[in-house]
C-alpha positions in Angstrom: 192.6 274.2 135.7 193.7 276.6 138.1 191.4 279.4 138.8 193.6 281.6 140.8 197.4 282.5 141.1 199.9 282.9 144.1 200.5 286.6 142.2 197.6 287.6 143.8 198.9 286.5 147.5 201.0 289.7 148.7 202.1 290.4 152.0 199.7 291.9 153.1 196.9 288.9 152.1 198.9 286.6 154.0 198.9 289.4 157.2 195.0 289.5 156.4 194.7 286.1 156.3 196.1 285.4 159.6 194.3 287.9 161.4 190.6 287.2 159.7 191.4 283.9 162.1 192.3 285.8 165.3 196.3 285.8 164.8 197.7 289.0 165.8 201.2 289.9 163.4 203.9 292.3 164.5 204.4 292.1 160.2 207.6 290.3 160.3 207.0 288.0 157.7 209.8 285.5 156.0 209.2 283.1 153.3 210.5 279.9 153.3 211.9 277.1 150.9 208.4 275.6 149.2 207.2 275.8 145.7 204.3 273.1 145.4 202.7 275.8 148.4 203.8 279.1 149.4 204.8 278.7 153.3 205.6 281.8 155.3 207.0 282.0 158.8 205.3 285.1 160.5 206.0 286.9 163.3 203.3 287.5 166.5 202.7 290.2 168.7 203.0 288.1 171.5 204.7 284.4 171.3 206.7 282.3 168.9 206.9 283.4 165.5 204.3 281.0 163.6 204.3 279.0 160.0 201.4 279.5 157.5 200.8 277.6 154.5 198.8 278.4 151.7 197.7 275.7 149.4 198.0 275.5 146.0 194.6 276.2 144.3 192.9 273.4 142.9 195.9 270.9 143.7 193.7 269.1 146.7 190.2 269.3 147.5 189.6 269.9 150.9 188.8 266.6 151.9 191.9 265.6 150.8 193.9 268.7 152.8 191.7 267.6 156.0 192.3 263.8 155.7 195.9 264.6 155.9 195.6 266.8 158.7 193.5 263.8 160.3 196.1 261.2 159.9 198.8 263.7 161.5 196.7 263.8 164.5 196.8 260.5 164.7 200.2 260.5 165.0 200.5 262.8 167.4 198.0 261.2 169.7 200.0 258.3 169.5 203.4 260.8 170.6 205.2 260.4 167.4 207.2 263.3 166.3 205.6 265.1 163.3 204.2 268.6 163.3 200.6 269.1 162.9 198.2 271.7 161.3 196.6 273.8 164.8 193.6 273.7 165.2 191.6 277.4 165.3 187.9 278.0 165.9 187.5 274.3 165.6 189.4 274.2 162.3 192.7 273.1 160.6 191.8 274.7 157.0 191.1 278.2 156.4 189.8 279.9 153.8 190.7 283.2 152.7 190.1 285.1 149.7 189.9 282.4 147.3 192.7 280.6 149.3 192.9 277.9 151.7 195.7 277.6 154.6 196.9 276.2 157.3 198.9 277.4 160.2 201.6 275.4 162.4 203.7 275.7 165.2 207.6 276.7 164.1 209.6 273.9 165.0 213.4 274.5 164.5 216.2 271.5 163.8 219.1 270.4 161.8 219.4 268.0 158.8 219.4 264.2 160.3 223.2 262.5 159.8 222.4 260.1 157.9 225.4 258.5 157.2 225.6 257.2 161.5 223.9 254.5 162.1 222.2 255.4 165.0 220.1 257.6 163.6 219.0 255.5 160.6 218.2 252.8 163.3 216.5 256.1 165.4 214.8 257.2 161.8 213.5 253.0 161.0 211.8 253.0 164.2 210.0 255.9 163.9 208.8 255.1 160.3 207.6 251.7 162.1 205.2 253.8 164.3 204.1 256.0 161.6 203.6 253.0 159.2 202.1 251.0 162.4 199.5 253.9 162.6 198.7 254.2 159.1 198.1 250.5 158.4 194.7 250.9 160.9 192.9 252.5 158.1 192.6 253.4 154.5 192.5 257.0 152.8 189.6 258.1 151.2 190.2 261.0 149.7 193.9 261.1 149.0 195.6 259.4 145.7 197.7 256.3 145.7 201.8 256.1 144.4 200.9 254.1 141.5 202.6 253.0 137.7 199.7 255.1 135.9 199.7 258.6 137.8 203.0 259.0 138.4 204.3 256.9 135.7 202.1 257.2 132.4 199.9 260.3 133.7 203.6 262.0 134.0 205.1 260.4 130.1 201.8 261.4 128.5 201.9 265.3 129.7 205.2 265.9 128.9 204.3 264.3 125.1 201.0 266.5 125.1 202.5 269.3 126.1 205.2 269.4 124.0 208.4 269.6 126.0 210.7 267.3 125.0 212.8 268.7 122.3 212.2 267.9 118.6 215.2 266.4 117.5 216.0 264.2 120.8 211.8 263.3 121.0 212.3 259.9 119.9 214.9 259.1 122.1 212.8 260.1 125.1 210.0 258.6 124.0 211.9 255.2 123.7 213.9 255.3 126.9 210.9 256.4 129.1 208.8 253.4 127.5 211.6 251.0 128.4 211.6 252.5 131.6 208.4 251.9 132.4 208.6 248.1 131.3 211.3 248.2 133.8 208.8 249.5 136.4 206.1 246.9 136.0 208.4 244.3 135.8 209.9 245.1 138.8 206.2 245.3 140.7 205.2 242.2 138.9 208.3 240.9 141.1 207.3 242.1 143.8 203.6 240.6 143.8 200.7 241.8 145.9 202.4 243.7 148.6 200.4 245.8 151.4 199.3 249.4 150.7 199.5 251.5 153.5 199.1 255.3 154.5 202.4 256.6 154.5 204.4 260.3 154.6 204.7 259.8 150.6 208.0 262.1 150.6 209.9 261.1 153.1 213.5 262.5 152.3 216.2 264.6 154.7 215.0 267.5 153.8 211.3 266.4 155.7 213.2 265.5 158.8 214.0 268.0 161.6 216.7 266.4 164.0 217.6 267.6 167.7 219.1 266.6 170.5 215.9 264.7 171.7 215.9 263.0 168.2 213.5 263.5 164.3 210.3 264.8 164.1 208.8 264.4 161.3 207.5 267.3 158.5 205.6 268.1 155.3 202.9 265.8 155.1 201.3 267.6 151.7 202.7 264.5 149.8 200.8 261.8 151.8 199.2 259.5 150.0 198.6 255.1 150.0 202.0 253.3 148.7 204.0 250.6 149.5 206.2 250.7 152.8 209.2 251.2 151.1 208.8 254.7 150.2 208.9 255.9 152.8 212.4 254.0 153.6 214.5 254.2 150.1 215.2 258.1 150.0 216.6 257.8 153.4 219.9 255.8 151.4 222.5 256.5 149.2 226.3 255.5 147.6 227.4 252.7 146.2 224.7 249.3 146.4 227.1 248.4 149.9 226.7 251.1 151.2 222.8 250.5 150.8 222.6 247.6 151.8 224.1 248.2 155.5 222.0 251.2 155.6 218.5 249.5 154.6 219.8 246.9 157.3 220.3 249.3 159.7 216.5 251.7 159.2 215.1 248.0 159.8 216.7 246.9 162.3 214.6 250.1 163.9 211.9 249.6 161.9 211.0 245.9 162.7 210.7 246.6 166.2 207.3 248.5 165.7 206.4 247.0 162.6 206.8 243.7 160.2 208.7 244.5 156.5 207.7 242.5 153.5 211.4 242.3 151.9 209.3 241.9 148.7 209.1 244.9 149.0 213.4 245.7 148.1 212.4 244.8 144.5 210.8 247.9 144.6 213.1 250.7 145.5 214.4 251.0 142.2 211.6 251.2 140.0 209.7 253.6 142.6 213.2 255.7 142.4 212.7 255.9 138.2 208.7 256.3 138.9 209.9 259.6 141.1 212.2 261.1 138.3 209.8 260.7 135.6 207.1 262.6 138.1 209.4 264.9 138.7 210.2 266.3 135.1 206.4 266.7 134.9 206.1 268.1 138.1 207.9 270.9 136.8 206.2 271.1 133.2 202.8 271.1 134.9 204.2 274.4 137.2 205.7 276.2 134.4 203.6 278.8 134.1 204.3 279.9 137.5 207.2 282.4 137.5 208.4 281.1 141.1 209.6 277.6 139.1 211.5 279.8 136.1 213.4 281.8 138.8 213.7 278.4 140.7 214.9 276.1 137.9 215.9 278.0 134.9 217.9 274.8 133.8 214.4 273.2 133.4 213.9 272.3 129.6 216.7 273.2 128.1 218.5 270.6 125.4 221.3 269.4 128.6 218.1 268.9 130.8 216.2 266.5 128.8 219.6 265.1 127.3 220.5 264.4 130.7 216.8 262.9 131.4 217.5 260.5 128.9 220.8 259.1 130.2 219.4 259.1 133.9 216.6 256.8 132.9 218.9 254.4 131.0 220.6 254.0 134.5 217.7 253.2 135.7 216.8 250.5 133.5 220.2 248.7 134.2 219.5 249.6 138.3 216.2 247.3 137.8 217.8 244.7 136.3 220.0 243.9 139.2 219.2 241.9 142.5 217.5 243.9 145.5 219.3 244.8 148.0 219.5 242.0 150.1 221.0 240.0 147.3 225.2 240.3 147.1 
């Protein structure tokens, strides 16, 4: 359980927090689009403005916080294009009353074009360092994208907890079920495919593009999964269109590091594992009033009516051939 709320972070705690580490402010301080973390961009008396993030209590231990901030470095040492937590008085996490952040440099950019295919072919072989890199070694500390956490951890507290509405409960309950049958079939088709350190939420939104190319941000989801995670959020429109873009990331890709197309049977059933994880995402953050200002649509009758006929997509979306396959 959670021992301490982001109610008690106020302005002046995060102006506090900063300078209990040496940071001068000039007080300019702007908050910026995060929920899982509160993430502030704050201005310095002398310099670029900077970016704090405060973690959310009890979500990692520190080990797992630092072993993230670890694998970053790695990356950077090898000159691939992700942002990394500074180091201060030795340190990458600080600890402040009762909370724990981190403070990075503010790197500006635009959303990547994803429908050119030079810059899915720029994006695959960056992703081939990255997954190059995090192939060396194993987390420790950090969990792994698997069927049970985010799969049957995510069913059972939404069951538990009673969100699903009374009168459409048993349709949930069966549709998710299937789904999940659809998952493990898919990973039983699959077979034994590598685990690797990977981003773990590697979607547009976690890409900074300039002129000079991506960098890479938001490394709070990283965790051990299959390549393809990292890979599948990157496409989207009809199953053509898919196709010529997942050809496209690889042909980037392969040119740092191999692909198991085992792997394509995949995509689907890690898409369906995401949306079930993400309806409990936001049941397990309900009581914070950020996510009721944020999502008021969450758990109404339409949202989990909606749920319902998403997942039964899904299952057909299993069914069919990966991507490779026309």
């Amino acid at each position: 359980m959670e021992t301490l709320s982001y109610s008690s972070l106020t302005p002046d705690s995060v102006l506090n927090a900063l300078e209990s580490i040496g940071l001068r402010c000039d007080g300019r301080l702007l908050a910026l689009n995060s929920y899982e973390n509160r993430v502030y961009q704050v201005g310095m008396d002398e310099g670029a403005p900077l970016v704090a993030k405060f973690y959310r209590p009890a979500r990692w231990s520190d080990d797992a916080i630092l072993e993230e901030h670890a694998f970053v470095q790695e990356l950077v040492e090898r000159e691939i294009p992700v942002v990394p937590a500074s180091t201060i008085d030795g340190k990458t996490l600080h600890h402040f009353e009762g909370f724990r952040f981190s403070v990075f440099a503010k790197h500006g950019g635009r959303a990547p074009e994803l429908e050119n295919r030079d810059t899915l072919e720029w994006l695959g072989r960056f992703l081939g360092r990255i997954h190059a890199v995090g192939a060396l070694s194993n987390f420790q500390c950090r969990p792994t994208l698997d069927i049970q956490s985010f799969g049957f951890e995510s069913r059972d507290f939404l069951f538990a907890n009673n969100f699903i509405p009374a009168d459409i409960d048993a349709a949930y309950r069966s549709v998710v079920q299937q789904a999940l049958d659809g998952v493990q079939h898919c990973f039983e088709r699959a077979g034994n495919v590598k685990q690797l350190r990977l981003h773990g939420d590697c979607h547009a939104g976690n890409v900074l593009w300039t002129d000079e190319g991506p960098h890479f941000v938001d490394f709070d989801d990283s965790r051990t999964g299959p390549a393809v995670q990292d890979l599948w959020m990157l496409l989207s429109g009809e199953r053509e269109d898919r196709v010529r873009q997942m050809g496209d990331v690889l042909a980037g890709y392969e040119d740092f590091c191999e692909f198991d197309v085992r792997e394509l049977h995949l995509i689907e059933a890690l898409r369906t594992l995401r949306l079930i994880h993400y309806s409990a995402w936001l049941a397990r953050r309900w009581d914070d009033s950020a996510f009721k200002q944020a999502f008021p649509w969450f758990n109404t009758q339409i949202y989990w009516q909606n749920r319902i006929l998403e997942l039964r997509e899904q299952i057909a979306l299993m069914e069919e051939p990966p991507l490779w396959q026309n």
